[in-house]
C-alpha positions in Angstrom: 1.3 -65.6 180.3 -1.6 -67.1 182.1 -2.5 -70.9 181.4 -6.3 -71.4 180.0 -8.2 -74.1 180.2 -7.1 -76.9 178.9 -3.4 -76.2 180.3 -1.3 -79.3 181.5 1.8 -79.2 183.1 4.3 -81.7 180.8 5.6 -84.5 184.0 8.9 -85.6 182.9 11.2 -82.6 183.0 14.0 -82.7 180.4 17.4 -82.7 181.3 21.1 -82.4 180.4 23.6 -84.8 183.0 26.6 -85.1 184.0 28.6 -88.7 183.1 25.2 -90.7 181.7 25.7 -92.8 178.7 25.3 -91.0 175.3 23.0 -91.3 172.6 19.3 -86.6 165.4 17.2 -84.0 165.9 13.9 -84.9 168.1 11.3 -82.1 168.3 9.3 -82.6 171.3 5.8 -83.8 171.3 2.9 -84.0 173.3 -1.0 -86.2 172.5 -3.8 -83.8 171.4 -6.8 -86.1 171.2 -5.6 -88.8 168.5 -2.7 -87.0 167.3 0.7 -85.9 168.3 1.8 -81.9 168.2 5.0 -80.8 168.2 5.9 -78.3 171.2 6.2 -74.7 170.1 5.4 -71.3 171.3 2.6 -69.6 169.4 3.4 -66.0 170.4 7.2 -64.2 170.3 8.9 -63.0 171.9 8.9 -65.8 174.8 9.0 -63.5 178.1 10.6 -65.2 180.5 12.1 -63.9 184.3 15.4 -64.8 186.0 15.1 -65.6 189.7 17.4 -63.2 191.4 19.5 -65.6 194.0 22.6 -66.6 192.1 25.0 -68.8 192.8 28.5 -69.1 193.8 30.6 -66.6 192.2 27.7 -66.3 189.6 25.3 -63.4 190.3 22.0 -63.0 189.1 22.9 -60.3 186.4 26.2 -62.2 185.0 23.9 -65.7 185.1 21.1 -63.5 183.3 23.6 -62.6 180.6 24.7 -65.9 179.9 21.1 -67.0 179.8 20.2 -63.9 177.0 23.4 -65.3 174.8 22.0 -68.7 174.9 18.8 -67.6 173.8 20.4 -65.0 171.3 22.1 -67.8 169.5 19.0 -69.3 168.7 17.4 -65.9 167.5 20.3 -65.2 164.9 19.8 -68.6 163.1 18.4 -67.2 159.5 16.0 -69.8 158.5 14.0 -69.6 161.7 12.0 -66.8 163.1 12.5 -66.7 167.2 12.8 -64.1 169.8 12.4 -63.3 173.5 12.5 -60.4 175.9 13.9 -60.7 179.5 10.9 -59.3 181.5 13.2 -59.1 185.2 14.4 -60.6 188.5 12.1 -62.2 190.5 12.1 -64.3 193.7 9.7 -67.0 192.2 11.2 -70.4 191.6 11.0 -72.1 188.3 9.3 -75.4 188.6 6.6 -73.6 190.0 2.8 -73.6 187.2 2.4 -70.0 187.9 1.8 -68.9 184.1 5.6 -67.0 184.2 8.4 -68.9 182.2 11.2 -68.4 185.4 15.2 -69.2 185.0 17.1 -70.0 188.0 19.2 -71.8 190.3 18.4 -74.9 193.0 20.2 -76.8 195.2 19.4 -79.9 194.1 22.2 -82.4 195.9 19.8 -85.4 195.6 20.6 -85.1 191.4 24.3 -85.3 191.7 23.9 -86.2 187.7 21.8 -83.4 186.8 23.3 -80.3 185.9 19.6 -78.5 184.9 16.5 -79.1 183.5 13.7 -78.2 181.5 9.3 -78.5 182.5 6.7 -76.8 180.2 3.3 -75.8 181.0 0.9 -76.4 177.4 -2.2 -76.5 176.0 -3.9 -79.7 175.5 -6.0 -78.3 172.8 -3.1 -77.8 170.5 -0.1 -78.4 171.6 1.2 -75.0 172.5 3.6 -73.4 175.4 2.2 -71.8 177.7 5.0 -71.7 180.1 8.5 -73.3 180.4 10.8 -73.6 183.3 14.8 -73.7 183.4 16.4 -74.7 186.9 20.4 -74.8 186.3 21.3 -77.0 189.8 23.8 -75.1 192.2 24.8 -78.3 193.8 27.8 -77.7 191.1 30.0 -75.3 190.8 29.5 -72.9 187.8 31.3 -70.1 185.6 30.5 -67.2 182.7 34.2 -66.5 182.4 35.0 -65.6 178.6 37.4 -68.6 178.6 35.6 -70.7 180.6 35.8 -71.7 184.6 39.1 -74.4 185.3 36.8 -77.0 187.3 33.0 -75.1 186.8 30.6 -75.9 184.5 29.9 -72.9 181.8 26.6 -71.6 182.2 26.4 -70.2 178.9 26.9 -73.7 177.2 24.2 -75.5 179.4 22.2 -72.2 178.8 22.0 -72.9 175.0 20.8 -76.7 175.1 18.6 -75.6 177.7 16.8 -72.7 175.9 16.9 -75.1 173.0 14.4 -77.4 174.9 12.5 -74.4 175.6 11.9 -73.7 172.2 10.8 -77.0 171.4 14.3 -79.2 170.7 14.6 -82.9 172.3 17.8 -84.5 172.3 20.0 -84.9 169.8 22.3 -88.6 169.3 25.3 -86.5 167.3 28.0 -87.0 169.9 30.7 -89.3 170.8 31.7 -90.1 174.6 34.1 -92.7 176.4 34.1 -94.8 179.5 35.5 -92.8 182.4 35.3 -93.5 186.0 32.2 -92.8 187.3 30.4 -92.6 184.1 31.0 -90.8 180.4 32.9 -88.5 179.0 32.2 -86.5 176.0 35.1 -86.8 173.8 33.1 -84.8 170.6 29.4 -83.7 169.9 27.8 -82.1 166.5 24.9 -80.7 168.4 24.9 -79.0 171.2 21.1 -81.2 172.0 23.5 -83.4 173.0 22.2 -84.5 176.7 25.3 -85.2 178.0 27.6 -82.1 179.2 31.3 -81.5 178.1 33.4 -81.7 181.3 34.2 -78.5 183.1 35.6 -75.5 182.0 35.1 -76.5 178.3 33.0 -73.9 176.5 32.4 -75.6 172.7 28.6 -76.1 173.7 28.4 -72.6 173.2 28.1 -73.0 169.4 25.1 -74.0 167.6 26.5 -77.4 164.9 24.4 -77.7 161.7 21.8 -80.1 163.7 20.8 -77.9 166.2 19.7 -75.3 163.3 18.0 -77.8 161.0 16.0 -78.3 164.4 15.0 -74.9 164.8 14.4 -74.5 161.4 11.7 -77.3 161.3 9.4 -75.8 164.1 9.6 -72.3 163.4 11.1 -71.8 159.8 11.5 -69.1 156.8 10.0 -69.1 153.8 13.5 -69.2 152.7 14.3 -72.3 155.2 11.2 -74.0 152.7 12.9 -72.6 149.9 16.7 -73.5 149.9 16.7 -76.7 151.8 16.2 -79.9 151.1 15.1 -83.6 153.2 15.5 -87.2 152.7 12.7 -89.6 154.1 12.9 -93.2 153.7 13.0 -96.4 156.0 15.0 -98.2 158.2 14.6 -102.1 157.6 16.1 -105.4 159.1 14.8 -108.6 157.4 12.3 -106.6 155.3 10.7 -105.2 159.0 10.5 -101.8 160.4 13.4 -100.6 162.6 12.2 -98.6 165.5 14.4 -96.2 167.2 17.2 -96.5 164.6 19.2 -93.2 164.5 19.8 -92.0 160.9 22.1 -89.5 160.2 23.0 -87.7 156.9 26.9 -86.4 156.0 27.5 -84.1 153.7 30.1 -84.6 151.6 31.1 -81.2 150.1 31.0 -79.7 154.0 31.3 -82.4 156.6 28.3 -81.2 158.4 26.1 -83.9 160.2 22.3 -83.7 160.3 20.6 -87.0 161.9 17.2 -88.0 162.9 15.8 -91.0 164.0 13.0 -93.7 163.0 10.0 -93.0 165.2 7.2 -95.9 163.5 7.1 -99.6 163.2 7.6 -99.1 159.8 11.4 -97.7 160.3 10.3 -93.8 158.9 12.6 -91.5 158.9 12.5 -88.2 158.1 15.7 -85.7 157.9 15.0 -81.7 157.1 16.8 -78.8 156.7 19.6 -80.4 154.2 21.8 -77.8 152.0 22.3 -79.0 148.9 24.7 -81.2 148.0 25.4 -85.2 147.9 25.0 -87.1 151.3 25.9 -90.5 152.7 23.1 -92.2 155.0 24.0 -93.9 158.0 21.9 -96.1 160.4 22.9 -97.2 164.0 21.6 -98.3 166.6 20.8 -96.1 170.3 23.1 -99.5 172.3 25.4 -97.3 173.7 23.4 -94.2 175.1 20.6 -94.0 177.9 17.7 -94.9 175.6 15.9 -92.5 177.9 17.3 -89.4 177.0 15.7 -89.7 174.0 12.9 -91.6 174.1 9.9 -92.7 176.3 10.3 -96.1 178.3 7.9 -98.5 176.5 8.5 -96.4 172.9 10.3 -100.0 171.7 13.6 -99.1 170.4 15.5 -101.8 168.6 19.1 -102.0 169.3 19.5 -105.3 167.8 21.2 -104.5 164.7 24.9 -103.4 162.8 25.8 -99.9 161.5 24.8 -99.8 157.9 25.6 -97.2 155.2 22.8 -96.2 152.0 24.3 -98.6 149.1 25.0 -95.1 147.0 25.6 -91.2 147.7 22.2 -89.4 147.7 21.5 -86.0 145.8 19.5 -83.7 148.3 18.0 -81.0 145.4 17.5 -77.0 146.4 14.5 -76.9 148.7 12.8 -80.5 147.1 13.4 -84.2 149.0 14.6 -87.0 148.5 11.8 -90.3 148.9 11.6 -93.8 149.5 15.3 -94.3 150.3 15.8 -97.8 152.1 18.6 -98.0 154.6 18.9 -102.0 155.1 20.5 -103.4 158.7 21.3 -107.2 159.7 20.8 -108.4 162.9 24.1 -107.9 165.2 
């Protein structure tokens, strides 16, 4: 795809690390005169080429395979309408504004916490890919076995939250991790937008969690996605004020599955999509023990200054209608 005018490449690449703190969907965004646009390709299937060097004990055509199941696992969601097509090995590198989406590997020892990342090329007239870049960083050692690699990372798991920025996915808060030497470890995550990695050889970032496909549902859903599920949108207030940067996230109590999203206004507004339906408890927390970062902006003005609260009653999410004006009220830690 060749950029046209207008075409800007995004600066800050998005990534997934290795041992930073954690952080619920986020769709990415970019200024279009005096409004924001979410990311999203405007054209499938997204072409995109693998760059034909490999890495150790990965070739290109086993590290190409992993990459097509990460993207395939987006394509089979239901409620949203994706595809892509593999258009060959090249020698070009990815990070490179050439108007060809490129997948490969880089010896990047100077990011000894960065495992890969994720640049796009879009249009500033509307917000749309033009191009988007995946390095995976061969300063690490990597696997594609079926059962995963003993002390590699699996490229198939970082393939699928990588692919999911590519589509248009920021990062998800729906994990849990715990001091380690050295940094974090993930000890659980509902989303595989999670930005930090599990620890090598584990492959259970190679299933999408309800999150990720309420995510992919928003930017590119079914008229049945618009039909069969539901939202909640409300605020986020402390002392009657907005909470900024507040993560919300919604449990469903019939199947357990966790769909979160965050306040992203002074008011505290919150949205949260692609609910089944079914009663939900509403939770609020703050981002206090996460790399702010990874999820938003420096300067955004997140507020960490508050307690976990719950919604004062169970919420009803209807068959494809919302829930309004539901006020999630936090104190002050």
């Amino acid at each position: 795809m060749t950029p046209r005018r207008g075409a800007a490449a995004l600066a800050a690449a998005l990534v997934i690390s290795v041992g930073v703190p954690a952080g619920a969907y986020l769709k990415l965004g970019t200024i279009v005169g005096t409004r924001t646009e979410s990311l999203r390709w405007r054209d499938f299937p997204v072409r995109y080429f693998v760059n034909s060097n490999g890495a150790p004990q990965v070739t290109a055509q086993q590290f190409q395979a992993a990459i097509a199941r990460g993207f395939t696992s987006w394509h089979n969601v239901g409620t949203a309408r994706t595809s892509s097509e593999f258009a060959g090995f090249v020698q070009a590198q990815p990070f490179v504004s050439d108007g060809a989406s490129v997948i490969g590997f880089q010896n990047r020892p100077e990011q000894e916490r960065t495992l890969a990342a994720t640049t796009f090329t879009v249009d500033t007239t509307d917000g749309h890919i033009l191009e988007s870049d995946i390095f995976f960083n061969s300063f690490f050692l990597w696997s594609v076995a079926d059962a995963g690699g003993g002390d590699r990372f699996d490229v198939e798991s970082i393939a699928l939250h990588e692919t999911g920025h590519l589509l248009g996915l920021s990062h998800s808060a729906l994990g849990e991790t715990e001091q380690v030497s050295g940094g974090r470890r993930v000890v659980a995550a509902e989303s595989v937008m999670f930005p930090i990695a599990f620890s090598r050889g584990n492959i259970a970032g190679r299933t999408l969690k309800a999150d990720d496909i309420a995510g992919i549902s928003d930017i590119y859903g079914t008229a049945g996605f618009t039909r069969d599920f539901g939202s909640i949108a409300g605020r986020v207030t402390k002392a009657g004020r907005g909470v900024k940067g507040a993560h919300v996230v919604a449990f469903a109590t019939r199947t357990g599955k966790l769909v979160g999203g965050f306040t992203l206004d002074e008011n505290g507004g919150f949205v949260i999509a692609g609910l089944e339906s079914g009663t939900y408890i509403l939770r609020a927390e703050p981002l206090d023990d996460g790399d702010i970062n990874s999820f938003f902006d420096t300067g955004f003005g997140v507020d960490v200054d508050f307690r976990v609260a719950f919604h004062d009653r169970v919420i009803a999410v209807p068959r494809g209608g919302g829930v309004r004006d539901i006020e999630v009220k936090v104190v002050a830690k």
